[in-house]
C-alpha positions as CSV (number, residue, x, y, z in Angstrom):
1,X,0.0,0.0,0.0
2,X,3.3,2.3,0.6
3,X,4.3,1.5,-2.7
4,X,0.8,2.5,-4.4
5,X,0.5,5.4,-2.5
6,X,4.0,6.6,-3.2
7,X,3.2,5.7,-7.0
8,X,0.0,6.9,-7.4
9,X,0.2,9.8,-9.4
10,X,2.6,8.1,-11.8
11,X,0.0,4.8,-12.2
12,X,-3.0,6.8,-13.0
13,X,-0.8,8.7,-15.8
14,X,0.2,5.2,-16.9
15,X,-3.5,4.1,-17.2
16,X,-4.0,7.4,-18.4
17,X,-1.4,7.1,-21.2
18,X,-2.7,3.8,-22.1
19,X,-6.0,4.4,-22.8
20,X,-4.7,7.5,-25.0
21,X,-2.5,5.5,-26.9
22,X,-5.6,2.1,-27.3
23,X,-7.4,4.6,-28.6
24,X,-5.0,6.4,-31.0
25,X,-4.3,2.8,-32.2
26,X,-7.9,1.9,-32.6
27,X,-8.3,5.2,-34.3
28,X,-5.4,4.1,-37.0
29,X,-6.8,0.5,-37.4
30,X,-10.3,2.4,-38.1
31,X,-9.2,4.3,-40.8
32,X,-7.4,1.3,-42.1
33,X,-10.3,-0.4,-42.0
34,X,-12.5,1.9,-43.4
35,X,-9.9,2.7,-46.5
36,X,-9.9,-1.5,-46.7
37,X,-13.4,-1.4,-47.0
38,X,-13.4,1.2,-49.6
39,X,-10.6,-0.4,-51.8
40,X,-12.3,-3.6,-51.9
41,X,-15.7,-2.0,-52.6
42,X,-13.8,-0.2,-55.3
43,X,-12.5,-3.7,-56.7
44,X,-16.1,-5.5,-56.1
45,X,-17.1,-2.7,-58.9
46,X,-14.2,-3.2,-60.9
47,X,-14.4,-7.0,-61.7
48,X,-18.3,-6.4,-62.2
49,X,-17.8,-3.6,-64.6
50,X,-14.9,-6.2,-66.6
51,X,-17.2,-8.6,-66.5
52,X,-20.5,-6.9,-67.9
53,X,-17.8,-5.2,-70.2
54,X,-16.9,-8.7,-71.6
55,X,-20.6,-9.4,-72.7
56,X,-22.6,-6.6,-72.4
57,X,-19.7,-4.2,-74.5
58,X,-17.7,-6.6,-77.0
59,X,-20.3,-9.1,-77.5
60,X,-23.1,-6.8,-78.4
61,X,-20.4,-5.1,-80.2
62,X,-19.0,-8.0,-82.0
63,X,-23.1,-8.8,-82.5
64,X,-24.5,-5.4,-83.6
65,X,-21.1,-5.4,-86.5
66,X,-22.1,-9.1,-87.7
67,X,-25.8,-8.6,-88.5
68,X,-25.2,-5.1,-90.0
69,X,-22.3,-6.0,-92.0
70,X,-24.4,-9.3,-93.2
71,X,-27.1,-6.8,-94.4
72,X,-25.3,-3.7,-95.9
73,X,-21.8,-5.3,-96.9
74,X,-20.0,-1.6,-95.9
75,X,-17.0,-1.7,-93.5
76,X,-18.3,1.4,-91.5
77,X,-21.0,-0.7,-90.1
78,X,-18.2,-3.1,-88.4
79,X,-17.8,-1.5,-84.8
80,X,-15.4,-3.5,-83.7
81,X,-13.1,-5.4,-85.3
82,X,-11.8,-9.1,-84.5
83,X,-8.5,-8.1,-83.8
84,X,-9.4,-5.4,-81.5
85,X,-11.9,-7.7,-79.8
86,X,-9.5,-10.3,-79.1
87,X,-7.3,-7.3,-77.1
88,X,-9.6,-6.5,-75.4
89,X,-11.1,-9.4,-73.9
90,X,-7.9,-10.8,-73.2
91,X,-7.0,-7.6,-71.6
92,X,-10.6,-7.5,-69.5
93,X,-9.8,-11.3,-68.3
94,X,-6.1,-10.2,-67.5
95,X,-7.6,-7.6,-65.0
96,X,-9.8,-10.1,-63.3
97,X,-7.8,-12.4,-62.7
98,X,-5.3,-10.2,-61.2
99,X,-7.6,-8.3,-59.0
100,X,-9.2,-11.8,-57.9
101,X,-5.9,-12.9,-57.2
102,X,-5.5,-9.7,-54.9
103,X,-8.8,-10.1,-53.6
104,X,-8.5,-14.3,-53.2
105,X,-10.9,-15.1,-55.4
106,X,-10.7,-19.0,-56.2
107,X,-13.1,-20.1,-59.0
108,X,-13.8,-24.4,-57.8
109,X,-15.8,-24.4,-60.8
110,X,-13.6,-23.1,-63.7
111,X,-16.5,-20.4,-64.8
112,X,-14.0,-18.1,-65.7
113,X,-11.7,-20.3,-67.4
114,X,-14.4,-21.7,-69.4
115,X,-15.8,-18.1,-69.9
116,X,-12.4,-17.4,-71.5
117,X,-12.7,-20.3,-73.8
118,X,-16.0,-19.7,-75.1
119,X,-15.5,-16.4,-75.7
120,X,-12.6,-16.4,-77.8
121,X,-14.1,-19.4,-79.6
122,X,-16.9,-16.8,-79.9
123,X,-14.7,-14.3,-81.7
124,X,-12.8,-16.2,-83.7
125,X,-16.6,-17.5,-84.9
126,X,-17.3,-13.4,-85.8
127,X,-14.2,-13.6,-87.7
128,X,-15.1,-16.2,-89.5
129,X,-19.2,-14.9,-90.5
130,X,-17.4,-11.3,-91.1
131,X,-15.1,-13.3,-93.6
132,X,-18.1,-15.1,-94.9
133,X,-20.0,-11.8,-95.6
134,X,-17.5,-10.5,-97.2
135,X,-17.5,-13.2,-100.0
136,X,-21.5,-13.2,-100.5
137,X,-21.3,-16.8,-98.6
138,X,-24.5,-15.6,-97.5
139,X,-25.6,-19.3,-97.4
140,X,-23.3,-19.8,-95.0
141,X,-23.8,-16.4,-92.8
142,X,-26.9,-17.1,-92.3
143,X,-26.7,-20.8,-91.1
144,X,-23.9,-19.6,-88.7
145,X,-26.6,-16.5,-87.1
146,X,-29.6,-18.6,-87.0
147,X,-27.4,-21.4,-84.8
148,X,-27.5,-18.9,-82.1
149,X,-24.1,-18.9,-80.5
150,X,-24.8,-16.3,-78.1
151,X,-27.0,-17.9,-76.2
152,X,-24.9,-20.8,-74.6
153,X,-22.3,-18.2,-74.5
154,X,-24.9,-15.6,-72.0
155,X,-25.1,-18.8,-70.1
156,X,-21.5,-19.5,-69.5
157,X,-21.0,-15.5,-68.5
158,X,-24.1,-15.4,-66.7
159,X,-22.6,-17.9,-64.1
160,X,-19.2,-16.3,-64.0
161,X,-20.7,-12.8,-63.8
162,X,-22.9,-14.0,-60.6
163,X,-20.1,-16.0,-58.7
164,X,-17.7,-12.9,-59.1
165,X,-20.8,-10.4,-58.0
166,X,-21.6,-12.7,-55.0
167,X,-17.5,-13.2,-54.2
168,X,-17.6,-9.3,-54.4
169,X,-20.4,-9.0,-51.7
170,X,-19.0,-11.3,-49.6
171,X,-15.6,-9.8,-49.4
172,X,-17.5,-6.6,-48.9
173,X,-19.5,-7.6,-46.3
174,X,-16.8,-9.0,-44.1
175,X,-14.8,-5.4,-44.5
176,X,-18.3,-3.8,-43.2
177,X,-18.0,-5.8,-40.3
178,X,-14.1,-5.3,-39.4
179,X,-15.1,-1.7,-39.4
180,X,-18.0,-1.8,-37.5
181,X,-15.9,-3.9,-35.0
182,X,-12.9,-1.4,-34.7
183,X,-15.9,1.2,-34.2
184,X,-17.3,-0.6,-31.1
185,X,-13.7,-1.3,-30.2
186,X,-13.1,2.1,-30.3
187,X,-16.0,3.4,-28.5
188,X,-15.3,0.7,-25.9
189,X,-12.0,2.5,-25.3
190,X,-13.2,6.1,-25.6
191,X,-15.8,5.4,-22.3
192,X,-13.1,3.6,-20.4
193,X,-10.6,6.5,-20.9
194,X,-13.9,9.1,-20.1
195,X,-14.5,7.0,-17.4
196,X,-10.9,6.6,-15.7
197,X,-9.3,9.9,-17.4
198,X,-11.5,12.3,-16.3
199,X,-11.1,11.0,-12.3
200,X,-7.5,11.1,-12.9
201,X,-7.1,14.1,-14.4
202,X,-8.8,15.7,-11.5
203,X,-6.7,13.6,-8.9
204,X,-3.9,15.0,-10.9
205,X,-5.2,18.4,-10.7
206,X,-5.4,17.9,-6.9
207,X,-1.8,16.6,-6.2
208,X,-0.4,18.8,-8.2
209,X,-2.2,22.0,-6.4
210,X,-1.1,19.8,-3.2
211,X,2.5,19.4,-4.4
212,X,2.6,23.4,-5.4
213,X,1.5,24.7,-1.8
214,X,4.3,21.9,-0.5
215,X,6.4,23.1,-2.6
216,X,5.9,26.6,-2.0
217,X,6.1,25.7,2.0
218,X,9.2,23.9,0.9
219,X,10.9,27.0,-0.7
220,X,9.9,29.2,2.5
221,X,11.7,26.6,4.9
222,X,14.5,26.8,2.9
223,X,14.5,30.5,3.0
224,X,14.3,30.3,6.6
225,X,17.0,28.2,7.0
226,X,19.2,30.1,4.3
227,X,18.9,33.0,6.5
228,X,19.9,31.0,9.4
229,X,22.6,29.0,8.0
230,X,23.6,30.9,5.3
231,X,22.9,34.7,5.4
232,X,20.9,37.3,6.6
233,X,20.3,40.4,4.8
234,X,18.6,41.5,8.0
235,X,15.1,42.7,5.9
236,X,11.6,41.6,6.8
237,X,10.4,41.4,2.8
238,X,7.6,38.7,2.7
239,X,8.3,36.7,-0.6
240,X,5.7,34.8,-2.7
241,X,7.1,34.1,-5.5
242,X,9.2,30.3,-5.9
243,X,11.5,31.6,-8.5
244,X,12.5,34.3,-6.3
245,X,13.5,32.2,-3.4
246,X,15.2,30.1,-5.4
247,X,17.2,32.9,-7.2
248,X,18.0,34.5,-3.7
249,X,19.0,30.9,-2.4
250,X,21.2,30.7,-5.6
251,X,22.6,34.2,-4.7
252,X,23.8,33.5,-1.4
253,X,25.4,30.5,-3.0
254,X,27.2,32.6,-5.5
255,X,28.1,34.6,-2.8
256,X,29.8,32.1,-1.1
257,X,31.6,30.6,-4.2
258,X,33.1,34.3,-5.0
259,X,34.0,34.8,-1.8
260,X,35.7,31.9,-1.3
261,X,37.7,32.2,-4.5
262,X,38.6,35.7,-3.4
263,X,40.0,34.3,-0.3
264,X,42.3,31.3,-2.0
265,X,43.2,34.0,-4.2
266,X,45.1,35.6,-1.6
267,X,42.8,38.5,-1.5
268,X,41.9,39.1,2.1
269,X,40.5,42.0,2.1
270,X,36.9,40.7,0.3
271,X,34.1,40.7,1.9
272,X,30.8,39.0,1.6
273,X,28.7,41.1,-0.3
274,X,25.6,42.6,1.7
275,X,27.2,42.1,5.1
276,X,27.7,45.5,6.6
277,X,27.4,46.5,10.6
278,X,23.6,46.9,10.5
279,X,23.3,42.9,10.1
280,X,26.6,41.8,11.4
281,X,24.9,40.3,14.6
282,X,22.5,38.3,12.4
283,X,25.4,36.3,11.1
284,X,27.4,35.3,14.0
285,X,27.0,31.8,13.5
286,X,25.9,31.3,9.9
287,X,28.2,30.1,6.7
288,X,29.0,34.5,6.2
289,X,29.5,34.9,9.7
290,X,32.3,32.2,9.5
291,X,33.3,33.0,6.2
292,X,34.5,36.3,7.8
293,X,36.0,34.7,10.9
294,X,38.1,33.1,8.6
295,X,38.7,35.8,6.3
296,X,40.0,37.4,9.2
297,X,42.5,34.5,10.7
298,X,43.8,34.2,7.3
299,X,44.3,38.5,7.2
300,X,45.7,38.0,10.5
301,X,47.9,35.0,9.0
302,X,49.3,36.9,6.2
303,X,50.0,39.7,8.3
304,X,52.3,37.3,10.8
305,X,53.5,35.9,8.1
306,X,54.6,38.9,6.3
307,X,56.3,39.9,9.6
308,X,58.2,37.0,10.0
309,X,59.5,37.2,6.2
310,X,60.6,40.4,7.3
311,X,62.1,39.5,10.5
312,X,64.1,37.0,9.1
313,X,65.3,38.2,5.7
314,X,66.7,41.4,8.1
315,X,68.0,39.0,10.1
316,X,69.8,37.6,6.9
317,X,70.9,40.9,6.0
318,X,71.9,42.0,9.2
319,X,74.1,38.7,9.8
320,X,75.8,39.4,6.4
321,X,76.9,43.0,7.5
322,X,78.0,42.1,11.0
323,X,80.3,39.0,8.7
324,X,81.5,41.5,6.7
325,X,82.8,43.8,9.6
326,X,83.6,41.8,12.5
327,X,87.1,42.2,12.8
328,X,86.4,46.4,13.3
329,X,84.9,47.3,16.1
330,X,84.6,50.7,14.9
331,X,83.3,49.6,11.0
332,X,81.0,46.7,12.9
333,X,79.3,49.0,15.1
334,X,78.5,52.1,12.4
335,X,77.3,49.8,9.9
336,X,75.0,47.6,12.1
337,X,73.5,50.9,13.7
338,X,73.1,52.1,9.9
339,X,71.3,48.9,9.1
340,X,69.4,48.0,11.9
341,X,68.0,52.5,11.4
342,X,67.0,52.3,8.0
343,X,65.4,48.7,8.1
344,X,63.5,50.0,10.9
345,X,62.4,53.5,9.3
346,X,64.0,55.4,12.3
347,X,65.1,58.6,11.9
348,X,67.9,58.2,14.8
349,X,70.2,55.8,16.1
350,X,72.5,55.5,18.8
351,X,74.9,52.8,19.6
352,X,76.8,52.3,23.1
353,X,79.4,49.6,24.2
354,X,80.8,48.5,27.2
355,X,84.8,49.7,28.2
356,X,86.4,49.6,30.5
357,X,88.9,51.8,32.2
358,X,91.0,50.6,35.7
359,X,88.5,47.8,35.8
360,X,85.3,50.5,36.2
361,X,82.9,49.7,33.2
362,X,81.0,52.4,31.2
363,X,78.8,52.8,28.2
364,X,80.7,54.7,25.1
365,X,78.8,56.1,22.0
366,X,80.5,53.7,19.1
367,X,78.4,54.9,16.4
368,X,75.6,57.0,16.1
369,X,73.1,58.3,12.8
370,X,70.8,60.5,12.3
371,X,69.0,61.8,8.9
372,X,71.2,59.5,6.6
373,X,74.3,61.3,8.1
374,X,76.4,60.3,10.6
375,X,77.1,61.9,13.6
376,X,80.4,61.9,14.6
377,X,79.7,62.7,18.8
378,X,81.6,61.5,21.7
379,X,79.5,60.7,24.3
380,X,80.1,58.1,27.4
381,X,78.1,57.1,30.2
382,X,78.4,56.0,33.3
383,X,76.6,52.7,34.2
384,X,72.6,53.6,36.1
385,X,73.1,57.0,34.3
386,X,70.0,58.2,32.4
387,X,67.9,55.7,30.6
388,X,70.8,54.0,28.6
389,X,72.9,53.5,31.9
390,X,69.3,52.1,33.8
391,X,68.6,49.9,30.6
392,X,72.1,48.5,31.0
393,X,71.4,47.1,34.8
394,X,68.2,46.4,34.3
395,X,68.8,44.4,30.9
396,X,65.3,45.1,29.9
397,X,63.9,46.8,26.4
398,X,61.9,49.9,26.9
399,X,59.6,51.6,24.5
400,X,58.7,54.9,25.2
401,X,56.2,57.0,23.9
402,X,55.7,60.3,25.4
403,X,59.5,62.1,25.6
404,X,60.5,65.2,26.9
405,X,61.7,67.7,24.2
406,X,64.7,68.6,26.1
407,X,65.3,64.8,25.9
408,X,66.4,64.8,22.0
409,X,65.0,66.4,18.6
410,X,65.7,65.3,15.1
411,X,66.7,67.8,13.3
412,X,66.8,68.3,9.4
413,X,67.3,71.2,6.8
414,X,63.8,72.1,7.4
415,X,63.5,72.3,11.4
416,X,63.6,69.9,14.2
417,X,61.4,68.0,15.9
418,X,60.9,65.7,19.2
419,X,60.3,62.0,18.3
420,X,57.3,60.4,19.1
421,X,58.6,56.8,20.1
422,X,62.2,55.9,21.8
423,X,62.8,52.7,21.4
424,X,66.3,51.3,23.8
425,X,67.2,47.6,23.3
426,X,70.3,46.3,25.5
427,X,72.4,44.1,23.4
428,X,72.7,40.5,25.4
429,X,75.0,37.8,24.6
430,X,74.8,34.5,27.8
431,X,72.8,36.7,30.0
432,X,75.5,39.4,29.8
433,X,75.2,43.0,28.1
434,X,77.5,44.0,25.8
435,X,75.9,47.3,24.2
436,X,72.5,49.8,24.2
437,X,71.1,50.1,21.1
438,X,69.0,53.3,21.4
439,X,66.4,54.2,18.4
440,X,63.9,57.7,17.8
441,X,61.4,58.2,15.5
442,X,58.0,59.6,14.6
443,X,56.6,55.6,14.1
444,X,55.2,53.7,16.7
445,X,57.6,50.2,16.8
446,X,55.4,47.3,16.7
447,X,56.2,44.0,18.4
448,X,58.2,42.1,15.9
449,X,60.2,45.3,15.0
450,X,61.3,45.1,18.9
451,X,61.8,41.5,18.8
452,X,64.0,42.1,15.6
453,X,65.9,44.6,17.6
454,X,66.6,42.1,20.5
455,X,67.3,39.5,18.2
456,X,69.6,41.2,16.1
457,X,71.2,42.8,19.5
458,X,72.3,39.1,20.1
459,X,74.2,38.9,17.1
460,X,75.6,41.9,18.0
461,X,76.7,41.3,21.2
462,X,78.1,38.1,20.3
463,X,80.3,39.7,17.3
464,X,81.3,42.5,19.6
465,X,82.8,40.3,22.3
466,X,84.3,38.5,19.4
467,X,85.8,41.8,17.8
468,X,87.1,43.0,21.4
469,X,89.0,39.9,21.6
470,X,90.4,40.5,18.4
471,X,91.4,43.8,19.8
472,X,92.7,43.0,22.8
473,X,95.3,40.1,20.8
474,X,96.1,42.6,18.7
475,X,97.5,45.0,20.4
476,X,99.0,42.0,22.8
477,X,100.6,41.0,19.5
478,X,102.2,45.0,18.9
479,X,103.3,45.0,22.2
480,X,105.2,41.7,22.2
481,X,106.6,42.8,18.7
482,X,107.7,46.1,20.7
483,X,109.5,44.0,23.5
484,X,110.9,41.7,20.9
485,X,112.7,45.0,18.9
486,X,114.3,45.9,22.8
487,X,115.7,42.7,23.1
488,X,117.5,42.5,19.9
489,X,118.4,46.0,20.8
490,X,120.1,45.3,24.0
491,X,121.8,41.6,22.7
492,X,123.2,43.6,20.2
493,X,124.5,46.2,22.6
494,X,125.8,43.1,25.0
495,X,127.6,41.4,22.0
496,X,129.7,44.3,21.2
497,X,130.5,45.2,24.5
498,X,132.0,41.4,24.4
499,X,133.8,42.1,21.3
500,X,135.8,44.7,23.1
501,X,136.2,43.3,26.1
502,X,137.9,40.4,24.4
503,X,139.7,42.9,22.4
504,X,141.2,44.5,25.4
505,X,142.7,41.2,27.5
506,X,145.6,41.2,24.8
507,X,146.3,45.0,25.7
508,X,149.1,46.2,27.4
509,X,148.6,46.0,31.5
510,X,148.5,49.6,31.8
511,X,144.8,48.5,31.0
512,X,144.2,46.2,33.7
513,X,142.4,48.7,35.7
514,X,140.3,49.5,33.4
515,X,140.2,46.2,32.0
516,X,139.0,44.9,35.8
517,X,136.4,48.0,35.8
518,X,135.2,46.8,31.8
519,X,134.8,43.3,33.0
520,X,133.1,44.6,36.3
521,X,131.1,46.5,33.7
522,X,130.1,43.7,31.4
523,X,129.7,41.3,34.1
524,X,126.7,44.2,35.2
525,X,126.0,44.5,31.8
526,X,125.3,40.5,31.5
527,X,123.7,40.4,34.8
528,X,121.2,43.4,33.6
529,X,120.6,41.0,30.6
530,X,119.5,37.9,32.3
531,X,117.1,40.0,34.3
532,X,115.6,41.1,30.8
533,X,115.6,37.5,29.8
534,X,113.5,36.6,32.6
535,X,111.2,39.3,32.3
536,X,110.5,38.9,28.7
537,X,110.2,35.1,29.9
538,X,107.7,36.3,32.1
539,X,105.9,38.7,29.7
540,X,106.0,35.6,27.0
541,X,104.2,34.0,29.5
542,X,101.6,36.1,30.0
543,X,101.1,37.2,26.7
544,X,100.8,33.5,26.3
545,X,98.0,32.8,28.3
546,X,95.9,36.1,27.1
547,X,96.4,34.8,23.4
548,X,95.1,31.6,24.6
549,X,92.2,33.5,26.2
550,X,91.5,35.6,23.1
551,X,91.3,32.4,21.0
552,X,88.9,30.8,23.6
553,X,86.7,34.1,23.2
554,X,87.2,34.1,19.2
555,X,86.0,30.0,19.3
556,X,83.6,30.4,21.3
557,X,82.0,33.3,19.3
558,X,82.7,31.5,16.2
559,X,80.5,28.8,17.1
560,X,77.7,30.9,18.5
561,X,77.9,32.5,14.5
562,X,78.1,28.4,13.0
563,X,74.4,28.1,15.1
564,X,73.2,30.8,14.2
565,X,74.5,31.2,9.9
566,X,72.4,27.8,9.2
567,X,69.4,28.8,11.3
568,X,69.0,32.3,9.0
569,X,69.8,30.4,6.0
570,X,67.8,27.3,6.5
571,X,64.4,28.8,8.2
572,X,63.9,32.2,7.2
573,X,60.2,32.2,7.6
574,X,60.7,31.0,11.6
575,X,59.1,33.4,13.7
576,X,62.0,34.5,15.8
577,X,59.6,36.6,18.2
């Protein structure tokens, strides 16, 4: 019963169809039958009219030209003549018995056949009297008319004529009824499709109505839930037409698709179109609410993203200047502030390092730029002096906002002007500072510009111990060189004060005095020089172990640079905030 009432509508469109196409075929066979009918009505008439033109038109023909002939011997009185007689009943029997043929006409008695016989017999007899009257065998003529030929010959078509009329009728007859029983048929089939279309059409009528309000009910559901999944253009217009909720539904849809392609596009600022503040709390939780949430975390995405690029391909950049300066302290520290100002968009930079001086440390101005131009300033600090000094103990960054105007101005061929933002980084390297990197500008630094700072102060830090060391070694090695020139200085004073001390033993003894105050004097002299010896032992020593020292330093920062090279290289999308 499910299945019937599911199928309903479809079985009485079957039937329906059905009973169209019986009766379109019924209609067909009809006129088949009824053109059958009249084709073998028209053949019934044919073979009659052949046969009555066989006796009734060359017989009386053949019969009307003998007798007048006989009487008035003139050709004009011969109607038809034997020749033209034998055509044409031979012609007249060729056409009935094809048509019976058609028809299936079968003669049991041989009528025709004999009719066929006789006749031609019969004209070859009118032949013969014509022949006969032509000769004045009158005799003769006359003998053959008063034997009456005719009359057995009316016989033989007589029969023929009335089996072919009544083969005719029958044939007719059972054409009539085929008709009039594709007729009934037909009617039959025209009440049955009154009586079972006309119920259907109506129950058709009725589910579709039915099926148009569901439908329609449908279509408002869907709206409903469009603007609750989907979107919600936050208007109250009541809608009635289907085609229109199915365009709008088809909207939002399209809606969706462009936005979506906007988005893996890479174009992230797109919105969905109709979404605005006035309806923004209507789509919290629907497909353009989230759409948007996601538009967002993929802005916010490329945004990070873009940030670290930038982060690390300065780090790149920065690590390549500090490479190419690390053995000048001076160079190193002037072009990493240069570097670190412009890829920043400061307008001033300051750079301080650690000294020291009788083991008290302060903070000296290394470099320092301002306006593309550098600004050759001495400056030092002393350590918890001003904001530098404070930043060194505390070993914190600091980002300042509102500054004093006595605290610095940047000044250009146009005017000067307080920055708006102070930015001071300490440089770190184990825990330990090693410089203040001090920026000013009119942009607020954001988070990942700081972090760049920090990071890059690291670096820093770690190349400037590295570059001290350096220092330190080299003037260790000057000042060794220095000591080494005194020595060979004072050997060579010591070996010629030998050379004439041995020259002298030979002299005369009138010498010995002095000779006894020369030795006395080179054995000072000797005595001075293995004091020297042991303190340039000493210093050898010591300069020794501070090489040693420097190199420690100098591998130690070398491997901090082998960690960090690779990372910069390898991963320079790595956030490194």
């Amino acid at each position: 019963m499910a299945f019937v009432r599911k199928h309903l509508i479809q079985f009485c469109i079957g039937l329906v169809l059905v009973l169209v196409l019986l009766s379109t075929a019924l209609s067909l066979y009809n006129r088949h039958v009824m053109l059958r009918t009249m084709l073998v009505q028209e053949q019934s008439r044919q073979m009659k009219a052949w046969s009555e033109d066989i006796f009734r038109g060359i017989h009386r023909s053949m019969d009307i030209s003998v007798r007048g002939f006989g009487i008035i011997h003139d050709d004009r009185f011969i109607i038809l003549k034997p020749e033209d007689a034998r055509k044409n009943a031979l012609d007249n029997f060729r056409k009935i018995d094809s048509l019976g043929a058609i028809q299936g006409y079968r003669d049991s008695a041989d009528y025709l056949p004999g009719l066929k016989v006789a006749f031609m017999a019969h004209i070859d007899l009118y032949e013969q009297m014509i022949d006969l009257a032509r000769r004045d065998s009158m005799q003769a003529f006359r003998e053959i008319l008063s034997q009456d030929h005719g009359k057995a010959l009316r016989e033989t078509w007589s029969l023929s004529d009335k089996r072919i009329a009544n083969f005719g009728d029958k044939i007719f007859q059972q054409a009539q009824a085929d008709y009039e029983g594709a007729m009934s048929q037909n009617v039959l089939i025209q009440i049955m499709l009154a009586l079972f279309g006309l119920p259907t059409l109506c129950f058709l009528l009725y589910k579709l109505r039915q099926d148009a309000n569901n439908r329609h009910a449908l279509l408002l559901s869907l709206k409903q839930n469009n603007r609750k999944y989907v979107f919600d253009p936050g208007d109250e217009e009541i809608i009635t037409d289907d085609k229109v909720l199915i365009e709008e539904s088809i909207s939002n849809f399209k809606k969706a698709l462009s936005l979506i392609k906007q988005l893996a596009s890479g174009d992230y600022k797109a919105t969905w179109e109709g979404l605005h503040e006035k309806n923004a709390h209507l789509n919290h939780h629907n497909l353009a609410g989230e759409l948007e949430v996601m538009r967002q975390k993929l802005e916010q995405m490329k945004h990070d993203e873009s940030q670290r690029l930038w982060s690390s391909e300065g780090l790149a950049r920065f690590a390549e200047v500090i490479r190419l300066h690390q053995h000048d302290l001076k160079a190193l520290t002037q072009h990493a502030l240069t570097f670190i100002v412009k890829y920043l968009g400061a307008q001033q930079g300051s750079l301080f390092v650690v000294q020291e001086e009788d083991s008290s440390p302060y903070l000296n101005m290394e470099a320092c730029y301002a306006f593309n131009r550098k600004k050759y300033l001495e400056k030092r600090i002393a350590i918890g002096q001003g904001l530098v000094g404070q930043i060194y103990l505390e070993g914190a960054t600091m980002l300042l906002t509102d500054i004093p105007r006595e605290y610095t101005s940047i000044v250009s061929g146009l005017g000067d002007a307080t920055p708006t933002c102070l930015l001071i980084v300490p440089a770190q390297s184990n825990q330990k500072t090693e410089a203040v990197i001090e920026l000013a500008g009119f942009i607020r630094y954001d988070a990942h510009q700081t972090a760049f700072v920090e990071r890059a102060g690291e670096i820093l830090a770690s190349t400037i111990i590295s570059a001290k060391n350096s220092q330190k070694m080299h003037h260790l090695l000057e000042d060794t060189q220095v000591q080494a020139e005194q020595m060979r200085a004072q050997e060579e004073e010591m070996r010629q004060n030998l050379e004439e001390l041995m020259a002298t033993r030979n002299s005369s003894s009138d010498w010995s005095g002095n000779c006894g105050r020369t030795a006395k004097s080179s054995s000072s002299n000797w005595l001075n020089c293995s004091r020297i010896r042991l303190d340039w032992s000493r210093k050898k020593l010591n300069c020794g172990q501070r090489v040693k020292k420097a190199r420690s330093g100098l591998s130690s920062t070398k491997r901090k640079w082998k960690r960090w090279i690779p990372k910069l290289k390898a991963k320079p999308l790595i956030s490194i905030c």
